[in-house]
C-alpha positions as CSV (number, residue, x, y, z in Angstrom):
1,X,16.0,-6.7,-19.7
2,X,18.0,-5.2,-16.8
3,X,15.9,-4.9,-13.6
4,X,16.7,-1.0,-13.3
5,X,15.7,-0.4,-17.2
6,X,12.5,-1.1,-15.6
7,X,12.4,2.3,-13.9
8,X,12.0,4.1,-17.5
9,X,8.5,2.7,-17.3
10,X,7.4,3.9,-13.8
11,X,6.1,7.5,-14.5
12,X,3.6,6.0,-17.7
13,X,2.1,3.4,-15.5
14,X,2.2,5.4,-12.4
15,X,-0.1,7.7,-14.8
16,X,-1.8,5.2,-16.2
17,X,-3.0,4.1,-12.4
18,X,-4.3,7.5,-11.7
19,X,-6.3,7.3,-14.5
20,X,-7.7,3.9,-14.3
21,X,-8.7,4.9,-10.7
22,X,-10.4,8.5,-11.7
23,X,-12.2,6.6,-14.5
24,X,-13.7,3.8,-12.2
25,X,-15.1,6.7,-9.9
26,X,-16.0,9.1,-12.1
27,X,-17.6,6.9,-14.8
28,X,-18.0,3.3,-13.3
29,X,-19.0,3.6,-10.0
30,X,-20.7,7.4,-10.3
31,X,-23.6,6.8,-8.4
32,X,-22.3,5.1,-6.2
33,X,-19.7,6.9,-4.0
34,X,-19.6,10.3,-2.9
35,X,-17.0,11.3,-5.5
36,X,-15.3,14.5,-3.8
37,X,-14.8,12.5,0.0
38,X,-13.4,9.6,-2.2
39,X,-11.1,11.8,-4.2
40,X,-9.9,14.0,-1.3
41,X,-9.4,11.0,1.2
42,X,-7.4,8.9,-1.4
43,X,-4.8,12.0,-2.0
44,X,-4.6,12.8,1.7
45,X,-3.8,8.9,2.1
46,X,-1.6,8.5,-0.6
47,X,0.9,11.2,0.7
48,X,0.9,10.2,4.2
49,X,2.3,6.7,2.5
50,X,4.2,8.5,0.3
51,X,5.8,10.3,3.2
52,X,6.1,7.4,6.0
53,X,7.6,5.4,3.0
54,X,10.7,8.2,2.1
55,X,11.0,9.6,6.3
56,X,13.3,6.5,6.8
57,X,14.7,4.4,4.3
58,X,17.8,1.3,4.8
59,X,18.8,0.1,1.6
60,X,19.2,-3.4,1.1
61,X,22.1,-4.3,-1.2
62,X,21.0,-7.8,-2.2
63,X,17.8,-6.7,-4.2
64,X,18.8,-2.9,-4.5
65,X,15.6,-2.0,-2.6
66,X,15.0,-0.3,0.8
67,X,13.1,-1.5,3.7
68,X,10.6,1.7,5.1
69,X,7.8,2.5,7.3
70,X,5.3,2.8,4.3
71,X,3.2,-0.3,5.1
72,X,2.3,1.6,8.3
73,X,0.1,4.2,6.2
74,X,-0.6,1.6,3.5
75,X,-2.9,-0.6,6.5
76,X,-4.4,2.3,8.1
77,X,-5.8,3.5,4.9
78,X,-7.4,0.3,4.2
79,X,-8.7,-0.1,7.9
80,X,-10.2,3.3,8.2
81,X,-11.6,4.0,4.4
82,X,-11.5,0.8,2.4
83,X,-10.7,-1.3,-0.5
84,X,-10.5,1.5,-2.6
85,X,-8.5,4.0,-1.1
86,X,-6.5,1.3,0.7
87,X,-5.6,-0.2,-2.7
88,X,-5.3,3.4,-4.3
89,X,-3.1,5.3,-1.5
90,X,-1.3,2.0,-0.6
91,X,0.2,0.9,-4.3
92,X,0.5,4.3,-6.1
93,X,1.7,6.4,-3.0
94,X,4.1,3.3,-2.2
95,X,5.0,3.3,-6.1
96,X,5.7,7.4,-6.3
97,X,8.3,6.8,-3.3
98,X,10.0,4.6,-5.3
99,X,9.9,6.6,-8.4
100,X,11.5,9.6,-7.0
101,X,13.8,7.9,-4.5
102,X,15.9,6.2,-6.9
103,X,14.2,3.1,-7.0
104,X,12.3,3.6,-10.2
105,X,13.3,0.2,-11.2
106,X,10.7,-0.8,-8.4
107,X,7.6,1.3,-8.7
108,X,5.6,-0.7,-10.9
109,X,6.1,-3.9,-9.0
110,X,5.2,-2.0,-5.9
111,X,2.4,-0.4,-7.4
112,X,0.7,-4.0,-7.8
113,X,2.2,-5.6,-4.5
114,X,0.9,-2.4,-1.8
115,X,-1.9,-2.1,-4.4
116,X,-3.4,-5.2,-3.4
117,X,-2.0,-5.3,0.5
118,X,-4.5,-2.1,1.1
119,X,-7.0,-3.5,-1.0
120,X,-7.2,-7.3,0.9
121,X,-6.5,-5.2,4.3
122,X,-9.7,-3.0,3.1
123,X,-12.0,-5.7,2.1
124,X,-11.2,-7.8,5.6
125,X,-11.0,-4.4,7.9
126,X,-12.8,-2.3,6.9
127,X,-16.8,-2.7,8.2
128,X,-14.5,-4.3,10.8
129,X,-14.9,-2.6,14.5
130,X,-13.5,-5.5,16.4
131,X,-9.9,-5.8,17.2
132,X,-9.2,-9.6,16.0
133,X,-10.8,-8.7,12.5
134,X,-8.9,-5.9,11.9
135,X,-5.3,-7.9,13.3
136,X,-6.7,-10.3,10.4
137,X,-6.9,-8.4,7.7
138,X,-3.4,-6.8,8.0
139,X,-2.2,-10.1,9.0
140,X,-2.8,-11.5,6.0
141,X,-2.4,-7.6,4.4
142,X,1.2,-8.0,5.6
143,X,1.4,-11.6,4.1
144,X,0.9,-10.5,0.8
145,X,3.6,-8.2,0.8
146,X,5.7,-9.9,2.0
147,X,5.4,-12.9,-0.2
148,X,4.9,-10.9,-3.2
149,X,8.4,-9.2,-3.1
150,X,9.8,-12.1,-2.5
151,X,8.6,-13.5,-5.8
152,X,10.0,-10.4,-7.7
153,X,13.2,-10.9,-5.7
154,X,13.2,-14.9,-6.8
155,X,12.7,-13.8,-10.3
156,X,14.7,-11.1,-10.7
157,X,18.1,-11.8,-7.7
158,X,17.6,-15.6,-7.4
159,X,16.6,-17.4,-4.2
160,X,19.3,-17.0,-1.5
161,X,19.2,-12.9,-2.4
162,X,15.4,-12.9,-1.8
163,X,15.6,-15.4,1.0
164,X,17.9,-12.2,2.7
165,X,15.1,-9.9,2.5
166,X,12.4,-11.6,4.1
167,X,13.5,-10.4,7.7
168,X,13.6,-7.0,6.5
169,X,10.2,-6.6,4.7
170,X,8.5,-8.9,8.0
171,X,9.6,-6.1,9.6
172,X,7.9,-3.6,7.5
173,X,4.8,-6.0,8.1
174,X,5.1,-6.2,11.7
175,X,5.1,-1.9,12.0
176,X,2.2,-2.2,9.7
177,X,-0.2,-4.6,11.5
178,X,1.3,-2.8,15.2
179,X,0.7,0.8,13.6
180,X,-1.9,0.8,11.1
181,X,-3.8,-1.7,12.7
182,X,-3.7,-0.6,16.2
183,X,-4.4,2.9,15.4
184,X,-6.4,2.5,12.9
185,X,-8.4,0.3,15.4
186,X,-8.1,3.0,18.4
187,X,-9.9,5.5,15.5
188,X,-12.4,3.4,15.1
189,X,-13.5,3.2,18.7
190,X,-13.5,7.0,19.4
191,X,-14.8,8.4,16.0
192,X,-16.9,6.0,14.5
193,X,-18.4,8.2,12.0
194,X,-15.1,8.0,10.0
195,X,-15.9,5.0,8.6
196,X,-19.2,6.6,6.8
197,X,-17.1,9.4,4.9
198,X,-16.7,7.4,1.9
199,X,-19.5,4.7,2.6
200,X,-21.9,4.3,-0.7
């Protein structure tokens, strides 16, 4: 299968996501978080990825990808709310740039690489006030995306292709842990209380 026929299958499992994620808070975890806060905060997150993801695109040739500032909103969302909305907001709001961007071909890979960035960022981070926690968690946040398009890339391009993106998407990693972290840190400190919208 061509990589790009790929991007016929992004809107279905884009979808499908939405629904998996509405289904685990609405029926699997009911009692357990305070549904409307969860739902509200994980749209409000996943457009501000959305949006920080499209605001500044540079293709990159090799892999016929784009390098973005997306990873900036994917961190904060796992620093300030979670696992949950981290994963949510950071895969599926990465996923729908890619889907109406032109890079279709890339949204369900996305979908699972940023899906798990914000959710490993979230599970470190988040109950995290200190400042070398939180530069932990989107370390190794960053990590993860980075590595894990690199295996696509490997798969799909062949090593020296891939090998040509990794300075690119370390740089998406870098504005992540500098931006996400650092303000997501800075939130912390002066509203506290932010941390307890979506707490069980």
């Amino acid at each position: 299968m061509e990589f790009e026929a790929i991007g016929a299958y992004a809107k279905p499992i884009l979808t499908l996501a939405v629904l998996v994620y509405l289904v685990y808070i609405f029926v699997i975890k009911k009692e357990e978080f305070k549904k409307a806060q969860v739902v509200a905060i994980s749209a409000i997150m996943t457009a501000l990825v959305t949006v920080a993801t499209i605001v500044i695109q540079v293709p990159t040739p090799p892999t016929r990808g784009y390098i973005n500032l997306g990873d900036t909103m994917v961190m904060l969302s796992g620093v300030l709310f979670g696992p949950l909305v981290g994963a949510f907001a950071g895969g599926f709001g990465s996923a729908l740039a890619d889907a109406i961007t032109g890079y279709a071909h890339w949204a369900p890979f996305t979908l699972i690489i940023k899906g798990l960035e914000g959710l490993v960022v979230g599970h470190i981070a988040y109950k995290r006030e200190d400042f070398t926690g939180i530069l932990i968690g989107t370390i190794i946040g960053g990590f993860i995306m980075v590595f894990g398009y690199f295996l696509v890339e490997v798969f799909f391009y062949g090593y020296p292709s891939a090998v040509v993106e990794i300075p690119g998407n370390t740089l998406q990693a870098v504005s992540g842990i500098i931006v996400g972290g650092g303000v997501g840190y800075i939130i912390k400190k002066r509203y506290p209380d932010i941390v307890s919208l979506i707490q069980t």
